[in-house]
Backbone as CSV, one residue per row, in Angstrom:
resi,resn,N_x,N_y,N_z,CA_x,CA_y,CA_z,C_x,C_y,C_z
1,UNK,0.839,-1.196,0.000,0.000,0.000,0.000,0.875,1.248,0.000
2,UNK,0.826,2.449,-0.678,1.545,2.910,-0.421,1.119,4.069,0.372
3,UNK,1.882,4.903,1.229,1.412,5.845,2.414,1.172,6.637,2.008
4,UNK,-0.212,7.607,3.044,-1.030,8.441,2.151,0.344,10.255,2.555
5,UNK,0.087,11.218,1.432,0.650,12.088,1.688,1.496,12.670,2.646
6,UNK,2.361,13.184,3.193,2.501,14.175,4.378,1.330,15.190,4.205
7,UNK,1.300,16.153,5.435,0.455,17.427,5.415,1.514,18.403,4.653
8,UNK,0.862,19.972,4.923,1.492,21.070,5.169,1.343,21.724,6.428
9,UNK,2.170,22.609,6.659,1.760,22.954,8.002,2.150,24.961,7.732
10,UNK,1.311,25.446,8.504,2.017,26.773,8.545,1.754,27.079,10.125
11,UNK,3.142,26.905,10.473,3.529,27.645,11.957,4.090,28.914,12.639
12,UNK,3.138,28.998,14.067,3.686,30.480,14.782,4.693,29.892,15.463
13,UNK,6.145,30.494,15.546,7.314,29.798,16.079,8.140,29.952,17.145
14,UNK,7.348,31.494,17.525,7.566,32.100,18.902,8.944,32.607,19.385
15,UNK,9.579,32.890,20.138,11.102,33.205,20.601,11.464,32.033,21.502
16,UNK,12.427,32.131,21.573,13.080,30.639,22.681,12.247,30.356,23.836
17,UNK,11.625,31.448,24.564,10.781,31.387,25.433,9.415,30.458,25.207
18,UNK,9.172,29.702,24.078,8.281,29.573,23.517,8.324,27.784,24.483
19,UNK,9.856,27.473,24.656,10.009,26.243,25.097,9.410,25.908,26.584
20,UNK,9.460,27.518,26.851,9.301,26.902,28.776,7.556,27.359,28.758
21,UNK,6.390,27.421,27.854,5.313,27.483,27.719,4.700,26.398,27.828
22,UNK,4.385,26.124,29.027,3.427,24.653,28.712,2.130,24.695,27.703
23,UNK,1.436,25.704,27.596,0.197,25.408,27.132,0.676,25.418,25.093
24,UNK,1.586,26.256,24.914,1.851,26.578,23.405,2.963,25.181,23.142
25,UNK,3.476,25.054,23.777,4.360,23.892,23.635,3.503,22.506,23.793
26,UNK,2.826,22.372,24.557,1.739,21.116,24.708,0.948,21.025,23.556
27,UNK,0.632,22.139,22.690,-0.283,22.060,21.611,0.750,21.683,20.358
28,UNK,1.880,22.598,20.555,2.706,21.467,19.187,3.054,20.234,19.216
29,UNK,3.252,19.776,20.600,3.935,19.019,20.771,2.842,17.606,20.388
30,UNK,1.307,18.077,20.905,-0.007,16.938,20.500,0.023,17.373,18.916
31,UNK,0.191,17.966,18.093,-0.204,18.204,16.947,1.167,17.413,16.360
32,UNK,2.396,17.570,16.627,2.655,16.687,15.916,2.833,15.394,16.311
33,UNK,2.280,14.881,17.469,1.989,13.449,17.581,1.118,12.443,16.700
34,UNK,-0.112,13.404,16.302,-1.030,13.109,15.377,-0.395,12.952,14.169
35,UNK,0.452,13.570,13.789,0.775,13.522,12.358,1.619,11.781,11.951
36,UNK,1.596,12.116,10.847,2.425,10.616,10.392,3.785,11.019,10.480
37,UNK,4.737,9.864,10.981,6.087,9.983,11.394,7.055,10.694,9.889
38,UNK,7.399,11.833,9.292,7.909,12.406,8.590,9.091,11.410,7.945
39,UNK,9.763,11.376,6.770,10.828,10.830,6.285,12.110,11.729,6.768
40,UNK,11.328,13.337,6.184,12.012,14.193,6.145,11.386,15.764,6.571
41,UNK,12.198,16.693,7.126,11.373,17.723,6.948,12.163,19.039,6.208
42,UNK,11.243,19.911,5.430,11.389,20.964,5.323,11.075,22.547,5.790
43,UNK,11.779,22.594,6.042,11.108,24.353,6.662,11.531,25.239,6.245
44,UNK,10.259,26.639,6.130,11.300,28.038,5.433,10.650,28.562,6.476
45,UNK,11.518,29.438,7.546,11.543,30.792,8.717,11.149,31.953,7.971
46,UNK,10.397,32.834,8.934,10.425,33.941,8.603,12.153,34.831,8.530
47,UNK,12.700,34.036,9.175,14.196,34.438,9.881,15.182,34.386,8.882
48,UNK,14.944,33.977,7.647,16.402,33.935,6.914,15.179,34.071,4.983
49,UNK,15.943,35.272,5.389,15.295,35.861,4.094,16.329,35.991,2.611
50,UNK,16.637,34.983,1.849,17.657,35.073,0.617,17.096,34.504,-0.581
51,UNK,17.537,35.216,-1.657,17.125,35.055,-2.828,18.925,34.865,-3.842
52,UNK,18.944,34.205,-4.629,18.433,33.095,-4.888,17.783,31.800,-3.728
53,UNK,17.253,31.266,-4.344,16.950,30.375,-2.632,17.754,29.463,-1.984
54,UNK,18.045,29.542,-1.039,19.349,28.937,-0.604,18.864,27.596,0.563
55,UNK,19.864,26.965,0.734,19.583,25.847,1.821,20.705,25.552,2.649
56,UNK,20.492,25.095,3.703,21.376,25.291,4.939,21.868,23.578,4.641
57,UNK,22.841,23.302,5.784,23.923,22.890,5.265,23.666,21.618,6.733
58,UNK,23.700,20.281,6.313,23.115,19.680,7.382,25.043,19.302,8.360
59,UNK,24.403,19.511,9.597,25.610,19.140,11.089,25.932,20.727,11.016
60,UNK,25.586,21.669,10.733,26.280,23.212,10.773,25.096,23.430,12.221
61,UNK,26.435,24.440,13.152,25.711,24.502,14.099,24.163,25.798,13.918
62,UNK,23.944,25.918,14.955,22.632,26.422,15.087,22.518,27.873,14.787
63,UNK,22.101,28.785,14.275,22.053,30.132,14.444,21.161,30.539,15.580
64,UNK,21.547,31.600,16.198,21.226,31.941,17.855,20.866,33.426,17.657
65,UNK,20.099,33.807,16.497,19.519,35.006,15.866,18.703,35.729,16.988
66,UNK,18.659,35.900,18.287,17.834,36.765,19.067,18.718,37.286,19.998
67,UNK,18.240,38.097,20.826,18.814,38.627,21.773,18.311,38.483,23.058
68,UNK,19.097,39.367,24.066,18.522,39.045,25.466,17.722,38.601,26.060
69,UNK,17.836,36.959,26.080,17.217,36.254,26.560,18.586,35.721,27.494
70,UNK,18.068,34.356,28.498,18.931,33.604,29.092,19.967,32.829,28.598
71,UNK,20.907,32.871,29.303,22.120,32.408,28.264,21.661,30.962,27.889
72,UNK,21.282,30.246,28.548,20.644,28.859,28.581,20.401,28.676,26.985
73,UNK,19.909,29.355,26.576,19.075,29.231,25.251,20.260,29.476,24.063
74,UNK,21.396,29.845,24.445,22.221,30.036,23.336,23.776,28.609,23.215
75,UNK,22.876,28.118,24.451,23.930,26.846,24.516,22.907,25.694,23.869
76,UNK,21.380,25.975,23.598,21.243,24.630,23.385,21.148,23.909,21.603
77,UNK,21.203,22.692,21.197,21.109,22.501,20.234,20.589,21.336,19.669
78,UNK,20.416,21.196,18.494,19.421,20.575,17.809,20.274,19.573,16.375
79,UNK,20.834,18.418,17.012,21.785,17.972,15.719,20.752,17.069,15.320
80,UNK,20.611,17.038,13.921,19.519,16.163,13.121,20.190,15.097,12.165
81,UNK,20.026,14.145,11.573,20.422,13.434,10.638,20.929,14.156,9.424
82,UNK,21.710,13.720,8.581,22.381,14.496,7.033,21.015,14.199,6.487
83,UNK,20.910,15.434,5.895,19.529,15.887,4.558,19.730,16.469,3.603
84,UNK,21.439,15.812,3.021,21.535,16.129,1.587,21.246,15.612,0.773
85,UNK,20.740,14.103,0.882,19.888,13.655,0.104,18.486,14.584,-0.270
86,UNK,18.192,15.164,0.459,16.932,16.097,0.373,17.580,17.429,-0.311
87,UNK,18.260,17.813,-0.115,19.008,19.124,-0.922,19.037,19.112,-1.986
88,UNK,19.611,17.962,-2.617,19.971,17.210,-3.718,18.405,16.855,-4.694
89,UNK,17.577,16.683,-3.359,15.939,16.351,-4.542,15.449,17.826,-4.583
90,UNK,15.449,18.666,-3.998,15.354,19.845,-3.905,15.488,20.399,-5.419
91,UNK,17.289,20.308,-5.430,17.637,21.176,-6.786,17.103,20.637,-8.070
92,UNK,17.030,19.110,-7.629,16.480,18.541,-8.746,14.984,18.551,-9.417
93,UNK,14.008,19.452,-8.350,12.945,19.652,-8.292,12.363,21.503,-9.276
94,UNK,13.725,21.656,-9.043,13.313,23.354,-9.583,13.724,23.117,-11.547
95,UNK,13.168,24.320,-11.856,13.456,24.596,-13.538,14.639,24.782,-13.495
96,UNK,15.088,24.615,-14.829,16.661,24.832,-15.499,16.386,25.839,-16.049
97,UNK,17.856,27.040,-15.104,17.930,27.957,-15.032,18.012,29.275,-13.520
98,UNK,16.579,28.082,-12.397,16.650,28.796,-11.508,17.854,28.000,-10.324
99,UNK,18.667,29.132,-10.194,19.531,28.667,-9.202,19.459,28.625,-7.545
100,UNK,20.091,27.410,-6.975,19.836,27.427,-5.486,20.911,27.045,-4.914
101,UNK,21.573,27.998,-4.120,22.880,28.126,-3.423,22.621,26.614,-2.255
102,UNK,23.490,25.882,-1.767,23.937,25.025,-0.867,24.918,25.782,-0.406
103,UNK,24.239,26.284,0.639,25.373,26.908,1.942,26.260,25.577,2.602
104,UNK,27.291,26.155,3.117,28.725,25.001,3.543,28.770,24.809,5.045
105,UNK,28.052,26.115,5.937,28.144,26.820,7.050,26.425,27.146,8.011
106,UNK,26.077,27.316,7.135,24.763,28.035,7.738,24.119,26.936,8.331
107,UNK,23.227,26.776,9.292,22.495,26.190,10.179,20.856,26.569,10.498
108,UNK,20.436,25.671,11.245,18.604,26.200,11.765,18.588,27.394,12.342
109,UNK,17.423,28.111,11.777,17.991,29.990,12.963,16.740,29.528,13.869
110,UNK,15.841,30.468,14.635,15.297,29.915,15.808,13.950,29.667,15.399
111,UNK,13.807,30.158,13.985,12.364,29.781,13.416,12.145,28.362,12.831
112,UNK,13.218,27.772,12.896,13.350,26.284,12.753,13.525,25.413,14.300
113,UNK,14.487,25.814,14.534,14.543,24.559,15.864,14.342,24.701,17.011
114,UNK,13.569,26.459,17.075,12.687,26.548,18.326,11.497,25.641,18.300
115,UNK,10.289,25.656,17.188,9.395,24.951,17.542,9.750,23.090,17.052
116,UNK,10.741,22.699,16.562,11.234,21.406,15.917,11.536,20.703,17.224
117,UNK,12.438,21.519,18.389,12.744,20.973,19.404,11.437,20.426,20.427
118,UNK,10.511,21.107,20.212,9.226,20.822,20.777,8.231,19.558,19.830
119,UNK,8.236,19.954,18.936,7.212,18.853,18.197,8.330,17.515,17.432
120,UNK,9.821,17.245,17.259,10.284,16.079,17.439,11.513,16.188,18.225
121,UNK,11.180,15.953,19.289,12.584,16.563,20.665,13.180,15.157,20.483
122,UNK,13.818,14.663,19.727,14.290,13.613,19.934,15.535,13.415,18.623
123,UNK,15.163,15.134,17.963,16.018,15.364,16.804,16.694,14.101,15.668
124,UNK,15.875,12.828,15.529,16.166,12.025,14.732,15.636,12.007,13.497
125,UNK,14.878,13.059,12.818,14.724,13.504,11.546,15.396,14.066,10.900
126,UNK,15.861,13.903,9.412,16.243,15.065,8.728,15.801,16.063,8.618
127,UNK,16.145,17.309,9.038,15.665,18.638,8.947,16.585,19.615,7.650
128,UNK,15.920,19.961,7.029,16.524,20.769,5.807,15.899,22.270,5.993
129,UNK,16.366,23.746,6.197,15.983,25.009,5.964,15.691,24.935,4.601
130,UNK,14.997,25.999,4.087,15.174,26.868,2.907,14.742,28.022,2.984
131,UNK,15.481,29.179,2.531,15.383,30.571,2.322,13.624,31.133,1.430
132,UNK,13.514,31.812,2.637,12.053,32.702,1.958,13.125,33.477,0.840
133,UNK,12.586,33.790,-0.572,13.442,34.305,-1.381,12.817,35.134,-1.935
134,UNK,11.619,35.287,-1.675,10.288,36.853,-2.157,9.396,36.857,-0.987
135,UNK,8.762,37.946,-1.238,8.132,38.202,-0.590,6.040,38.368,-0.844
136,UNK,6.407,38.081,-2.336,5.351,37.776,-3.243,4.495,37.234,-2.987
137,UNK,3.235,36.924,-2.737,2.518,35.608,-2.250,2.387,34.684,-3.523
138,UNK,1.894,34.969,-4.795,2.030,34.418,-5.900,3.212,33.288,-6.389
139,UNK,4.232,34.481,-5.530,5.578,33.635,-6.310,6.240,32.378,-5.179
140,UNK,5.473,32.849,-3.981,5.526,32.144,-3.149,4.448,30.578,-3.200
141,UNK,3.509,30.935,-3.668,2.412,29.916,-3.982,3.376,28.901,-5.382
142,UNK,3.884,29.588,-6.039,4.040,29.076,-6.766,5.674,27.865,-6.585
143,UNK,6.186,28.239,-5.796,7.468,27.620,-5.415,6.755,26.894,-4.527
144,UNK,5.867,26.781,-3.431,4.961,25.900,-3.036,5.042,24.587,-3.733
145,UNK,3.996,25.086,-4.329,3.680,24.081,-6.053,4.648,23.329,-6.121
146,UNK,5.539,23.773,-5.958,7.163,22.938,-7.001,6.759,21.496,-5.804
147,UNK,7.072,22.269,-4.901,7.521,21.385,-3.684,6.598,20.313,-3.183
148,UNK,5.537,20.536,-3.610,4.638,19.391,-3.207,4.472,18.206,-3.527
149,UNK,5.529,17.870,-4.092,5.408,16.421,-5.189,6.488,15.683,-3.712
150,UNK,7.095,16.496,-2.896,7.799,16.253,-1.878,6.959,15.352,-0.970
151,UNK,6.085,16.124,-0.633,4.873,14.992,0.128,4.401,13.744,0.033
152,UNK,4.540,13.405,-1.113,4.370,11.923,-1.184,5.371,11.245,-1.151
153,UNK,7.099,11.971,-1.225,7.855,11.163,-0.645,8.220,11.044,1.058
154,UNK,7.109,11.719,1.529,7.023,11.245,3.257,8.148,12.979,3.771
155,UNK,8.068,13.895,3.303,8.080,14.965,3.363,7.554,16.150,4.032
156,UNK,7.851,16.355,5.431,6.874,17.504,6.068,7.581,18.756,5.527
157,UNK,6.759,19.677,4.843,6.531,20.540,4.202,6.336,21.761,5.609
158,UNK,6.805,22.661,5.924,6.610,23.876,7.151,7.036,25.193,6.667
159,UNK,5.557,26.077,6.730,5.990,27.573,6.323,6.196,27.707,8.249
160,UNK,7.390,28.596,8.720,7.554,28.932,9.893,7.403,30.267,10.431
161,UNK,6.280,31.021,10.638,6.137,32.744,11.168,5.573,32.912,11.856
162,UNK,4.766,34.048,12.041,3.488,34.068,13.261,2.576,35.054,12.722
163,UNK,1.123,35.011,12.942,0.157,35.217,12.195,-0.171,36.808,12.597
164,UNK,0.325,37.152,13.157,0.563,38.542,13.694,2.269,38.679,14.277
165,UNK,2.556,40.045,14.025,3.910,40.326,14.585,4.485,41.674,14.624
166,UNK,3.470,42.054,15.264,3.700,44.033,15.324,4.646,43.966,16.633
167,UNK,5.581,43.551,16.709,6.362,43.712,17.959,6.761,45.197,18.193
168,UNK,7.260,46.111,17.140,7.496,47.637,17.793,6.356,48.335,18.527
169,UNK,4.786,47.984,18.135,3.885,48.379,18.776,3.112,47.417,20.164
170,UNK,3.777,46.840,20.710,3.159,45.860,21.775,3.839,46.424,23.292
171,UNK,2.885,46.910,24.084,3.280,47.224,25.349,3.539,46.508,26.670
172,UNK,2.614,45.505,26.235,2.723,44.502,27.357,3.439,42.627,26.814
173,UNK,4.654,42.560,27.298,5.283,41.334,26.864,5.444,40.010,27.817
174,UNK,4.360,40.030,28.735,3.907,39.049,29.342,2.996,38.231,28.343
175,UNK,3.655,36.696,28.595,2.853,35.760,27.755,1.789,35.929,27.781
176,UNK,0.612,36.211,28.678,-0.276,36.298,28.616,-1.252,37.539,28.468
177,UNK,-0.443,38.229,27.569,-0.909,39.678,27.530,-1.998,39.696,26.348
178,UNK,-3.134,40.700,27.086,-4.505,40.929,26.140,-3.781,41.442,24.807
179,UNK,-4.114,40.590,23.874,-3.976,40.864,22.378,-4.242,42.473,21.931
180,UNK,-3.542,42.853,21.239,-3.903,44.384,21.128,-5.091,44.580,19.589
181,UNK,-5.942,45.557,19.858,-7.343,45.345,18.733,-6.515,45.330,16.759
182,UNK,-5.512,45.186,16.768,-4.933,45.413,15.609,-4.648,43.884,15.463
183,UNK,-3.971,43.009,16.380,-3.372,41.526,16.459,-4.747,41.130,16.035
184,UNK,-6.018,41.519,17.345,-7.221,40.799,17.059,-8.416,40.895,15.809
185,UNK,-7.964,41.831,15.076,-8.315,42.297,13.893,-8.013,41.275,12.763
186,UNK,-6.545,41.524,12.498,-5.991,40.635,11.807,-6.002,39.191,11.569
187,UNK,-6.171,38.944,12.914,-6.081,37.478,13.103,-7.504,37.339,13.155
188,UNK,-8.430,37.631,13.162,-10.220,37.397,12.685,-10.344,37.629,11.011
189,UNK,-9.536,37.933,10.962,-9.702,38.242,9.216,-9.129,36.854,8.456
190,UNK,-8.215,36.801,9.244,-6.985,35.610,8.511,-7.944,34.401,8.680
191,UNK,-8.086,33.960,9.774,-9.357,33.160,10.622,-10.055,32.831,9.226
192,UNK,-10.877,33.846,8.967,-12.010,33.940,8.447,-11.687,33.288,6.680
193,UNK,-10.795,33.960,6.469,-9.818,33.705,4.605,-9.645,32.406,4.594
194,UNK,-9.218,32.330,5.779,-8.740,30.523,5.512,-9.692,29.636,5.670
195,UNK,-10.856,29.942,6.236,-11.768,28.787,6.359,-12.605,29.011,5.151
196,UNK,-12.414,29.637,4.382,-13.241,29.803,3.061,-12.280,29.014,1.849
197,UNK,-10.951,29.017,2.462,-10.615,28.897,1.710,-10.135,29.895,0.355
198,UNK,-9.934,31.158,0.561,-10.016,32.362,0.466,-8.278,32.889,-0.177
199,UNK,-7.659,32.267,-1.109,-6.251,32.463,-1.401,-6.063,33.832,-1.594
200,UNK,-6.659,34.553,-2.886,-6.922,36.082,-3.440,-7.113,36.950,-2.152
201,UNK,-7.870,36.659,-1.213,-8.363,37.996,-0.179,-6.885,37.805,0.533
202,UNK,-6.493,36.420,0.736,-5.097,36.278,1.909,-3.685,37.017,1.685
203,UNK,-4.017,36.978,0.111,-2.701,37.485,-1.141,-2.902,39.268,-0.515
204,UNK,-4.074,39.695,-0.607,-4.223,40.977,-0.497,-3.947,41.485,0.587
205,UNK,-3.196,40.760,1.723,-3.259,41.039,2.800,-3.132,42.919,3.143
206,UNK,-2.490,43.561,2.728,-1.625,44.988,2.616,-2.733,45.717,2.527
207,UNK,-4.180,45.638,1.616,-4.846,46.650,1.218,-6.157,46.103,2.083
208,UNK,-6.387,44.738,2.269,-7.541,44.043,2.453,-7.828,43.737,3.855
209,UNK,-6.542,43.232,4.296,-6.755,42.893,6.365,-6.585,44.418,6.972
210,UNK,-7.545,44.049,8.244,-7.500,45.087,9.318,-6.135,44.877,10.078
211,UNK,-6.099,45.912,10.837,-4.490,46.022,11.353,-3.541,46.401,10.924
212,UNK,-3.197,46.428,9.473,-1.969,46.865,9.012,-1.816,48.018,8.703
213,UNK,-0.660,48.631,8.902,0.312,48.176,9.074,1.053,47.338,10.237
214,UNK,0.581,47.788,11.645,0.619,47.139,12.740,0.944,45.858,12.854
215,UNK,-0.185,45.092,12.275,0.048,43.610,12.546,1.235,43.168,12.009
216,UNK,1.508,43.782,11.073,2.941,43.206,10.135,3.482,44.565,9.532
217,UNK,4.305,45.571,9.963,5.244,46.287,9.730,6.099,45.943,8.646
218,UNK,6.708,44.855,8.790,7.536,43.609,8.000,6.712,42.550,7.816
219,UNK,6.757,42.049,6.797,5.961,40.768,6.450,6.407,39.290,6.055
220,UNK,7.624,39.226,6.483,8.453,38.061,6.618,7.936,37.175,7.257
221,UNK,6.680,37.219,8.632,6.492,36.430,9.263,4.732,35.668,8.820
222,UNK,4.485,36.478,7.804,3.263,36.121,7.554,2.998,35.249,5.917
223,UNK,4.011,35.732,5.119,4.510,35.368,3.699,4.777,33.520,3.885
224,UNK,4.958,33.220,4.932,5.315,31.969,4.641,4.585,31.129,4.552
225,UNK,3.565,31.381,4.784,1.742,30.958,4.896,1.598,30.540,3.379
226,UNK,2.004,31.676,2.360,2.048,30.775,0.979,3.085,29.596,0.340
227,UNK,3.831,29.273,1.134,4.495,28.670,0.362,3.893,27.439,1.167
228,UNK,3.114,27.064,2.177,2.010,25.982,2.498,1.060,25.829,1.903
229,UNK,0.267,26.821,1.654,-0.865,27.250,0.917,-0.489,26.016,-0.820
230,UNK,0.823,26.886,-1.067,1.199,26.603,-2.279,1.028,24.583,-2.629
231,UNK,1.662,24.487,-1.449,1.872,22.962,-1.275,0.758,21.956,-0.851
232,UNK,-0.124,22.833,-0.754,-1.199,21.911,-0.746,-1.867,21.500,-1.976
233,UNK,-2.985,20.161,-2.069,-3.354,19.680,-3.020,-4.329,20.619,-3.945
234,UNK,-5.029,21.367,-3.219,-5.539,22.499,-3.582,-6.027,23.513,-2.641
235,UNK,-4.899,24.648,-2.905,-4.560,25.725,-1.837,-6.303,26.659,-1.765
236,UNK,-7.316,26.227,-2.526,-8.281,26.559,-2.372,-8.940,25.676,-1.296
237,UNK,-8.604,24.833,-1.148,-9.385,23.580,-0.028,-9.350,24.423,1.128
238,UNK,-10.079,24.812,2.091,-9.888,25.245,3.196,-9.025,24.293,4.398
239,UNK,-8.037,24.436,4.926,-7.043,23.086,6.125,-7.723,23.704,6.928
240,UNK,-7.416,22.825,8.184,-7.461,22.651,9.506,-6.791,23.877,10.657
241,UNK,-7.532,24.474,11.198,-7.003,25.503,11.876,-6.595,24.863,13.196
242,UNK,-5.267,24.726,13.528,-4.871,23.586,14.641,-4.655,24.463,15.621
243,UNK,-4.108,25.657,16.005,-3.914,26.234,16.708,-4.574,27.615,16.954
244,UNK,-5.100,27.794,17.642,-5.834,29.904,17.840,-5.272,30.357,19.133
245,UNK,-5.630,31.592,19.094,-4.915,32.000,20.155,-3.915,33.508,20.364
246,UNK,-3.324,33.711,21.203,-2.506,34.571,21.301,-1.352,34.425,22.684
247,UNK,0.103,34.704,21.869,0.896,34.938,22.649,1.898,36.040,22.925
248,UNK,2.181,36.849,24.241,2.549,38.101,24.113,1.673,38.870,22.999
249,UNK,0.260,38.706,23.078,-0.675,39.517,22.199,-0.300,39.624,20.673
250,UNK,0.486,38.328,20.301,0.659,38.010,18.859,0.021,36.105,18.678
251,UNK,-0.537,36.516,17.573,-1.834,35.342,17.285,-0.584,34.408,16.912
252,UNK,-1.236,33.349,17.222,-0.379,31.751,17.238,-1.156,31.064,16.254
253,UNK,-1.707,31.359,15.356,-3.134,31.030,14.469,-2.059,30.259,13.400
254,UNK,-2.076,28.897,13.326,-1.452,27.775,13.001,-2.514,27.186,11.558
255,UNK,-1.761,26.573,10.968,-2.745,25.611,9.874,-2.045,24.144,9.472
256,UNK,-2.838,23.385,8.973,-2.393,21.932,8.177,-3.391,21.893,6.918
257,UNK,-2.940,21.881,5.987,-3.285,21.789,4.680,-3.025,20.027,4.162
258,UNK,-3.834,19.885,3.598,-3.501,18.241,2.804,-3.393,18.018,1.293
C-alpha cells in the first residue's frame, strides 16, 4: 500500500521562550503526535530571508539570531540526521535555469529549531531550511507548487512565522498579555480567509486585512503561509485551523493543509 501524503503545516514559532510554555508547547507538541512519522522535513523561517533560494547545510551549528534572553538558550542545540539527500531532490525539483545556493556553514535559525525541538525533541529527523526568497505571495504559492510532489515522498513541508507580529507596537510582553485590537483584527480576518478557503483575499493582505500596518510592519512572518498554501493539493481547499490563540498579544493562528 503505499502511504497516504505528508500534510502542510504553517507555523507560529515564537522566541526561545516559547520552550518553557506549557500550554503553546503542549499544543505542538499533540499536533505533531497526530501527524504521520515524517521521512524528512522541510522548513522556510520567517528568519532567513535570501534570494536566490538557498539551503542550509546539514551538522552546521545552530544560528542563535535573538537577543537578550537567558544564556541557557544560546547553549542549546538541535543535531539532526544528514539531509543532503533532500538538498539534492530539492535542486532537482526546480526549472533549469533557476539557481539554489547550498550553503557550507549556515544552520537552523530559531524559526526552525525553536518549535522542531518541541514537536520532534528527539532530533532524529532530517531537517533541511530553505530561504524565503520573495516576498510575493504568488511567487511564493508558486514555489509551493514545485515542492509538493515532496509529500508523497514522506516529506513535512513547514511555512515557519506568526500570524501577527507588530512587535514595535506591543506594550505589554507578558505571555499572557490581552492581544492588542490590531493583532485581534488581523487574526479574525486571517481566521475567516482561511476557512473559506479564500487564497486572493489572503494574497491581499496589505490593502484588504485590518491592522496593518501594525500587525505586520515587516511581512516576513506572515509570507510563509504561501508557500504551504502553495503545497497543498488544492490551496483553495480550506485546512485545519490547529492552533488559535494569542501569545505576548501576537496570534499563534497555526494551519495543516492536505
Amino acid at each position: 500500500m503505499t502511504a497516504p501524503a505528508m500534510p502542510a503545516l504553517y507555523i507560529g514559532h515564537g522566541a526561545p521562550p516559547l520552550l518553557d510554555d506549557p500550554l503553546w508547547s503542549g499544543q505542538l507538541a499533540a499536533w505533531a503526535k497526530d501527524l504521520p512519522r515524517p521521512k524528512a522535513i522541510l522548513i522556510v523561517s520567517a528568519h532567513w530571508e535570501s534570494a536566490p533560494i538557498s539551503l542550509t547545510a546539514s551538522g552546521a551549528p545552530l544560528v542563535y539570531d535573538f537577543g537578550g534572553f537567558d544564556p541557557r538558550y544560546y547553549r542549546m542545540t538541535y543535531e539532526t540526521p544528514d539531509a543532503s539527500w533532500l538538498a539534492n531532490r530539492i535542486v532537482s525539483s526546480m526549472p533549469d535555469g533557476l539557481s539554489v545556493h547550498q550553503h557550507a556553514s549556515r544552520g537552523l535559525d530559531h524559526g526552525a529549531w525553536v518549535p522542531l525541538k518541541i514537536m520532534y525533541p528527539d532530533a532524529d529527523i532530517p531537517v533541511l531550511q530553505m530561504s524565503l526568497p520573495t516576498q510575493d505571495p504568488y511567487q511564493l504559492l508558486g514555489l509551493g507548487q514545485r515542492l509538493r510532489e515532496l509529500r508523497d515522498e514522506g516529506v513535512l513541508i513547514i511555512g515557519s512565522g506568526f500570524m501577527t507580529h507588530g512587535l514595535p507596537f506591543l506594550r505589554d510582553f507578558s505571555l499572557d498579555a490581552r492581544a492588542p485590537g490590531w493583532s485581534s483584527d488581523f487574526d479574525a480576518w486571517a481566521g475567516e480567509a482561511l476557512a473559506r478557503g479564500d487564497v486572493d483575499e489572503l494574497a491581499a493582505y496589505k490593502s484588504k486585512a485590518p491592522g496593518m500596518p501594525y500587525a505586520h510592519p515587516t511581512v516576513e512572518h506572515y509570507t510563509p503561509l504561501f508557500i504551504t498554501l502553495g503545497a497543498a493539493t488544492d490551496p483553495t481547499t480550506p485546512g485545519e485551523q490547529k492552533i488559535d490563540g494569542f501569545w505576548m498579544g501576537l496570534a499563534k493562528r497555526s494551519l495543516q493543509v492536505a
